[in-house]
NUVEXDREN-717456 format. One record per residue: residue in one letter; x, y, z of N, C-alpha, C, O in turn. Coordinates in steps of 0.05 Angstrom, whole numbers, plus 5000, padded with zeros to 4 digits. Layout:
N
aXYZXYZXYZXYZ/...
This chain:
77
x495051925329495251645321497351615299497851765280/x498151475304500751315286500051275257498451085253/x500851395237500851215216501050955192503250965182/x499350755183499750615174500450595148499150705130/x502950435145503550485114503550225104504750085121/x502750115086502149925061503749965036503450175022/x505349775029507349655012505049525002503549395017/x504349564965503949364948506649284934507949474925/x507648984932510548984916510148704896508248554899/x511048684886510648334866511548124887513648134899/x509947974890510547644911511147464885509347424869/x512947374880514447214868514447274836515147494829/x513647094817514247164787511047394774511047614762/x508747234784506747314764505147414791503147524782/x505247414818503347524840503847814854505947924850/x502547904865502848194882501548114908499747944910/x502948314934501748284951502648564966504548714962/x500148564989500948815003501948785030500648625043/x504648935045504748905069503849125079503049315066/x504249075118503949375133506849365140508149185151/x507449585132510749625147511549585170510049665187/x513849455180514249335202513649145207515249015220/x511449035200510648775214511048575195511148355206/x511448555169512848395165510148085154510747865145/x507648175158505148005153505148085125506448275116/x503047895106502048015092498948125091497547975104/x498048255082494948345080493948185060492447995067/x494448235032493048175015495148014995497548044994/x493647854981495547684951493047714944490747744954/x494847694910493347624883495047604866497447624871/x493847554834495447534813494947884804496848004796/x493247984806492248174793494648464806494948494830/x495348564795496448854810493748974812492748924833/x493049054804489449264808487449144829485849254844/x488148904824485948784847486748844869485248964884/x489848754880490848794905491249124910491349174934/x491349284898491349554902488449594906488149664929/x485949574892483849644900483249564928482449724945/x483649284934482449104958484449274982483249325003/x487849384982488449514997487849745005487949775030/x487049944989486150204983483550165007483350275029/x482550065000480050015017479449885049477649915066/x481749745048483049665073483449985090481950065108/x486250165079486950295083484650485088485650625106/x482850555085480650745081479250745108478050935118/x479850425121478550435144480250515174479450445196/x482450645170483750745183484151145184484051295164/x484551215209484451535207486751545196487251785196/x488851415185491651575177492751255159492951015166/x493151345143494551085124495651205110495851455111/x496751045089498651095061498750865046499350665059/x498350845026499650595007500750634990499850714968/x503550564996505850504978505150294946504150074947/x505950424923505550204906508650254888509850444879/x509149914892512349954876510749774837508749644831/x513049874824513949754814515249444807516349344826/x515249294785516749064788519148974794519748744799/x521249214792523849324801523149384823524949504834/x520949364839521949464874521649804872521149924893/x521949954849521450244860519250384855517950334834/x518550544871516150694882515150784852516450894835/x512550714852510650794832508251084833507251264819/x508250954862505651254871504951184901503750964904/x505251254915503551354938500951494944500551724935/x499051354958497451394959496551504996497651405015/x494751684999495151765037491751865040490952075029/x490151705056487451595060487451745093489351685107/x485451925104484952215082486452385073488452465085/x485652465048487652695033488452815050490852815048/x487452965073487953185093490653045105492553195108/x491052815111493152685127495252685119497052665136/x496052725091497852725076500152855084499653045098/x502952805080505352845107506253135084505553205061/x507753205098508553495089509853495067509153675051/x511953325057513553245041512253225015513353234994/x509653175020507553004991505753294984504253294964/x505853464995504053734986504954004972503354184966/
């Protein structure tokens, strides 16, 4: 199975939201960064292979996250 990856990034001045790569939808908004990371995290959890991307307010990569640990791509171990 394919992996899913999840972008949390800032949606406009004071919001965050998460995508799935490629598609170009969003999953989740909020004002909160922690909220939308928790509420994705959890999203993500319900899949055999994910990842969630979390950027920065500059757009760059903060931490990656890969739901189960075991799945985790070669590059990250």
């Amino acid at each position: 199975m394919e992996r899913r990856i999840y972008h949390i990034l800032q949606n406009g001045i004071n919001g965050w939201k998460s995508m799935l790569e490629q598609s170009g939808r969003t999953s989740v908004t909020g004002s909160n960064k922690q909220d939308v990371i928790n509420r994705t995290i959890a999203m993500a959890k319900t899949h055999s292979k994910c990842s969630v991307i979390i950027h920065k307010t500059d757009g760059s990569i903060q931490e990656e996250k890969t739901f189960p640990r075991s799945a985790e791509p070669v590059y990250c171990k």
